[in-house]
C-alpha positions as CSV (number, residue, x, y, z in Angstrom):
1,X,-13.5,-23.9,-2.4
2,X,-13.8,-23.2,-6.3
3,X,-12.5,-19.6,-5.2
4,X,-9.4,-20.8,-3.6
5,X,-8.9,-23.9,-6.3
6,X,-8.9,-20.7,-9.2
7,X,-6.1,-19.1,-7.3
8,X,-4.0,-21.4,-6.8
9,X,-4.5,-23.1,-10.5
10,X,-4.0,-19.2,-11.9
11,X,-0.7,-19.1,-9.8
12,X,0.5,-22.1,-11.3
13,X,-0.4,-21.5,-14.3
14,X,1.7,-17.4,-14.4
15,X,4.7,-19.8,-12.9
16,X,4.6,-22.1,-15.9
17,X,4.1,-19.8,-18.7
18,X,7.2,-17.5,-16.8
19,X,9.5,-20.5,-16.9
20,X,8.4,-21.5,-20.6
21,X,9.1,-17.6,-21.8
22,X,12.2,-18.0,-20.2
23,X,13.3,-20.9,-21.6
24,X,12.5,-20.0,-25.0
25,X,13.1,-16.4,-25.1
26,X,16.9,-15.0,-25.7
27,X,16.6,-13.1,-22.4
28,X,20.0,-13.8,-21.4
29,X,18.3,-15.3,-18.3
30,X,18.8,-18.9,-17.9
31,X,16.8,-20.4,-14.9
32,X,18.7,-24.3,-14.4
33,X,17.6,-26.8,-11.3
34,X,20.8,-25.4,-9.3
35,X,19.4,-22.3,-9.1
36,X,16.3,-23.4,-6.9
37,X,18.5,-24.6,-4.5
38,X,18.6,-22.4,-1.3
39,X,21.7,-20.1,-1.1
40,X,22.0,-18.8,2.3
41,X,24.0,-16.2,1.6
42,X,21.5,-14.4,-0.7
43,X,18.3,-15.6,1.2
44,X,19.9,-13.7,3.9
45,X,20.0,-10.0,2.0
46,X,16.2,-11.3,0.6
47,X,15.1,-12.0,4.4
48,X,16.4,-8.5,5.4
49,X,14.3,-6.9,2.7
50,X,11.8,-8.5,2.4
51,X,10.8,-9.4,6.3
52,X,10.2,-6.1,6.9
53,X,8.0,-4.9,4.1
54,X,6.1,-8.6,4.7
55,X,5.2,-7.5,8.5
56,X,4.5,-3.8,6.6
57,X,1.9,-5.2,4.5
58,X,0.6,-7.9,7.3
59,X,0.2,-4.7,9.7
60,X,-2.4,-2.8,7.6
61,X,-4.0,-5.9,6.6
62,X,-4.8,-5.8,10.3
63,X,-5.8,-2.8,10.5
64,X,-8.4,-3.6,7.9
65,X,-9.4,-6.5,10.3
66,X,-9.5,-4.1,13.2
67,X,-11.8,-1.4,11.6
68,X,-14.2,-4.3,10.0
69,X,-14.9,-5.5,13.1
70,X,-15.3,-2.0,14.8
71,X,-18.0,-1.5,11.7
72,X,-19.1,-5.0,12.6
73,X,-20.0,-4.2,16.3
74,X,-21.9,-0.6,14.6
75,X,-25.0,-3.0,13.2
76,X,-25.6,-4.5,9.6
77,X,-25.9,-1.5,7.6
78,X,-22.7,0.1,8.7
79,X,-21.1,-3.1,8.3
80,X,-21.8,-3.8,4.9
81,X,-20.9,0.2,3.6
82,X,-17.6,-0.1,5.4
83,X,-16.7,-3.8,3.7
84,X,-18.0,-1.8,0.2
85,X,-16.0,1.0,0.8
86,X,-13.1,-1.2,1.7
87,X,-13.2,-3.4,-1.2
88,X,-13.4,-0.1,-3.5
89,X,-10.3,2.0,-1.9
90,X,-8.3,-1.4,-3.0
91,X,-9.5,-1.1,-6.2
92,X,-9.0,2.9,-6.3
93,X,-5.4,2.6,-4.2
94,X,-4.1,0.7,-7.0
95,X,-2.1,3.7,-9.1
96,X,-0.4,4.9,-5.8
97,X,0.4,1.1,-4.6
98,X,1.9,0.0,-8.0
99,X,4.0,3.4,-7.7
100,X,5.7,1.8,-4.3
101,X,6.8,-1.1,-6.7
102,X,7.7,1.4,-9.4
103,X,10.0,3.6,-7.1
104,X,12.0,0.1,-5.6
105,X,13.1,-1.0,-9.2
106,X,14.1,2.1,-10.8
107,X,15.8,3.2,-7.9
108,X,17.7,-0.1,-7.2
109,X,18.9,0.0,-10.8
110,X,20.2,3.9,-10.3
111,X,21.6,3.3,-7.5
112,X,23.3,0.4,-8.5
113,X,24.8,2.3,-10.9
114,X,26.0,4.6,-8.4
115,X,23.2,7.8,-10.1
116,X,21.5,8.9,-6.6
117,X,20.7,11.9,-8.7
118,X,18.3,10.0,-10.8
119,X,17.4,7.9,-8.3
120,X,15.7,10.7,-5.8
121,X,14.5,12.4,-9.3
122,X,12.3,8.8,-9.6
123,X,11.1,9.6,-5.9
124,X,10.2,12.8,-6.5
125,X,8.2,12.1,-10.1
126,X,6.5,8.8,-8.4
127,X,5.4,11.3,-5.2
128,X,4.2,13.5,-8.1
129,X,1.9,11.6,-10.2
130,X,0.5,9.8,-6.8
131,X,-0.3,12.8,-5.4
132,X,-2.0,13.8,-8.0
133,X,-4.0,10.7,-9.0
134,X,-5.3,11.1,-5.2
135,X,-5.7,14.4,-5.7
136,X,-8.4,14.0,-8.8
137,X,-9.6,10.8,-7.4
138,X,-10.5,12.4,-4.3
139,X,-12.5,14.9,-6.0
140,X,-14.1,12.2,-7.9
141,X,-15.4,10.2,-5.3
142,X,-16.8,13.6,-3.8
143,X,-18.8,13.9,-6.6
144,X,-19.9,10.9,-7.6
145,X,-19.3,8.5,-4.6
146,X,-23.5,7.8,-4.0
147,X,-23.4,6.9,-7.8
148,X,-20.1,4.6,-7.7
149,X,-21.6,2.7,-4.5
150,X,-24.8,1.9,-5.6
151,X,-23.6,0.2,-8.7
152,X,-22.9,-2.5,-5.8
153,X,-25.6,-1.7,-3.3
154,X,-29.0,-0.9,-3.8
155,X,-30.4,-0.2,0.1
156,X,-30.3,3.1,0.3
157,X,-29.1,3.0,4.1
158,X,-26.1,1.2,2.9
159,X,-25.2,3.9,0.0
160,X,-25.8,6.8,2.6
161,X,-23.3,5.2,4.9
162,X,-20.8,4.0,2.5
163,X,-20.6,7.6,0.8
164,X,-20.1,9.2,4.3
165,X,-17.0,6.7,5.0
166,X,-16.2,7.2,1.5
167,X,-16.0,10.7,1.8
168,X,-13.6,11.0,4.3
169,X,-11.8,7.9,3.9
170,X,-10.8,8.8,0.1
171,X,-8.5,11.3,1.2
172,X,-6.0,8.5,2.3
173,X,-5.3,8.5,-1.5
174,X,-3.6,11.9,-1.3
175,X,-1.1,11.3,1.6
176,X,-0.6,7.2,1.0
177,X,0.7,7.7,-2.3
178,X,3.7,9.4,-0.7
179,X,4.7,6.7,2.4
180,X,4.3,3.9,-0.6
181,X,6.9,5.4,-2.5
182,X,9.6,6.3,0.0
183,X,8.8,2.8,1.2
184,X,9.7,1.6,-2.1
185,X,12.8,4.0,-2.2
186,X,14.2,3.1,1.4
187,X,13.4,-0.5,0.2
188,X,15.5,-0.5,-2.7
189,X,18.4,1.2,-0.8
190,X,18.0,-1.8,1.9
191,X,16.8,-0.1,4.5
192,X,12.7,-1.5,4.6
193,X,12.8,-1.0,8.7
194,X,11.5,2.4,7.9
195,X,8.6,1.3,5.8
196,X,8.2,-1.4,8.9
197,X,8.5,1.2,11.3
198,X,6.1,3.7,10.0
199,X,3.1,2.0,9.4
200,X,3.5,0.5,12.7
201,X,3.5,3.2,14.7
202,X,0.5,4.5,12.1
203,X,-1.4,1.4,12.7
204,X,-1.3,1.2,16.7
205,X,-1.2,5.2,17.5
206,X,-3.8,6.1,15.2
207,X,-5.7,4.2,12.4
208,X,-7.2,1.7,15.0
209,X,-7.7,3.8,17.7
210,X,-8.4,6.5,16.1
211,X,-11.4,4.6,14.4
212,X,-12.3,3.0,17.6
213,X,-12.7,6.4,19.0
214,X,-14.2,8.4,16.2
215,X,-16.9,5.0,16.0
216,X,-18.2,5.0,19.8
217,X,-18.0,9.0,19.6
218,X,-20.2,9.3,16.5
219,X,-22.4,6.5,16.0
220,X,-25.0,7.7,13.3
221,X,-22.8,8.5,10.7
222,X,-19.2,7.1,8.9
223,X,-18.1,9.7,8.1
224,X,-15.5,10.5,11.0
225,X,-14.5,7.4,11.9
226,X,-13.1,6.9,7.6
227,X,-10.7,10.3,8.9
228,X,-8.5,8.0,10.7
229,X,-6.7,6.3,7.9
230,X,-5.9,9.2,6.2
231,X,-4.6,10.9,9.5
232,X,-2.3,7.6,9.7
233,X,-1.0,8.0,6.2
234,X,0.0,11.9,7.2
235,X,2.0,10.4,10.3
236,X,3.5,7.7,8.2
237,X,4.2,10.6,5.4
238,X,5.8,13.2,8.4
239,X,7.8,9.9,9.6
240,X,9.0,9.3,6.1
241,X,10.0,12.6,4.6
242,X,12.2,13.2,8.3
243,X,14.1,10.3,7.8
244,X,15.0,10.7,4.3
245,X,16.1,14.5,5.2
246,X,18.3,12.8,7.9
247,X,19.7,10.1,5.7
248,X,20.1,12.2,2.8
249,X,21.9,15.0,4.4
250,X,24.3,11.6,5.5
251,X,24.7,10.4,1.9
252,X,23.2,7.0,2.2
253,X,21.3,7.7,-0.7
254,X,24.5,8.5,-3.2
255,X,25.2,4.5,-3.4
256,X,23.4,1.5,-3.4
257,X,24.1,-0.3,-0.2
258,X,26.3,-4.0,0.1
């Protein structure tokens, strides 16, 4: 309860202090009670955003559900490496996630501005410095992943398992860096069904299955069954870059959609 009662009091509070910087602040931004009032007109363009991306996030988050209670079933050990290693990909995932957010708002402005130029030269850097964060990252963890866990766990089963899923698992932060930002670019260009689209089809064909399988088929070790997610971010990657050769080569991305 004291959790949930300091999240909702530090929500509160960032609303408050966003409306008082307004309000004092020459921001040319004026926020007045009219504007709270539902527009249906605009909720509609919001809704066909942001519905999509919304279901997006809600399918990995069920994913995550999925593979916990696969590493649930495996015994207490397993289950507690795979909740560390969970809680510490969030953590590590958070340059190429914030890159996602990155890509939507500079591209929105540059295509607004009718520079699709600039705007697939913001794609291109974004896909850059993610790939390279996971890049270094992954070669991080490989060398200090036993080290990293055990600041957290101290059983020496749990660090074993936890470095094995860590291992093979931290490679998702090569390939999801680059779905997150052409989700963020189709997003911006009003077209988040792909984003939707992809990490559905990654979720059902192969980062739940896949770690169902990989589980029962290896049971003394994590290792395998932390391949999965990174195997879904390569689909979700292949999916991504063929649609924005298609789209591209059609011009959708030289103007800012109505």
């Amino acid at each position: 309860m004291g959790a949930a009662l300091g999240t909702v009091t530090a929500q509160t509070a960032s609303v408050a202090l966003a409306l008082v910087w307004l309000k004092s602040r020459r921001t040319n931004i004026h926020v007045k009670r009219s504007d709270l009032r539902p527009q249906p007109e605009v909720l509609g363009s919001i809704l066909k955003i942001g519905v999509p991306v919304a279901v997006q996030d809600g399918c990995i988050q069920v994913a995550f559900m999925f593979i916990t209670v696969i590493a649930n079933h495996r015994g207490l050990v397993d289950a507690a490496a795979v909740g560390l290693v969970e809680k510490m990909i969030s953590f590590l995932f958070i340059v190429p996630s914030s890159m996602g957010a990155t890509v939507s708002a500079l591209t929105a402005q540059n295509a607004g501005a009718g520079k699709g130029d600039r705007a697939r030269q913001v794609l291109k850097d974004a896909m850059t410095i993610s790939v390279v964060y996971g890049c270094l990252i992954t070669v991080l963890m490989w060398l200090v992943a036993p080290a990293f866990i055990g600041f957290f766990a101290k059983d020496a089963a749990v660090v074993a398992a936890g470095t094995g899923y860590m291992h093979s698992y931290i490679f998702d932060a090569i390939f999801a860096g680059i779905h997150i930002c052409f989700s963020g670019f189709f997003a911006a260009y009003g077209k988040s069904y792909i984003g939707f689209a992809h990490n559905v089809l990654a979720v059902a064909l192969i980062r739940v299955p896949g770690a169902w399988l990989l589980s029962n088929a290896y049971s003394d070790t994590l290792f395998p069954m932390g391949i999965a997610s990174p195997c879904g971010s390569i689909l979700s990657a292949v999916i991504c870059v063929v649609a924005f050769t298609v789209l591209n080569r059609r011009g959708a991305f030289d103007k800012l959609a109505a």
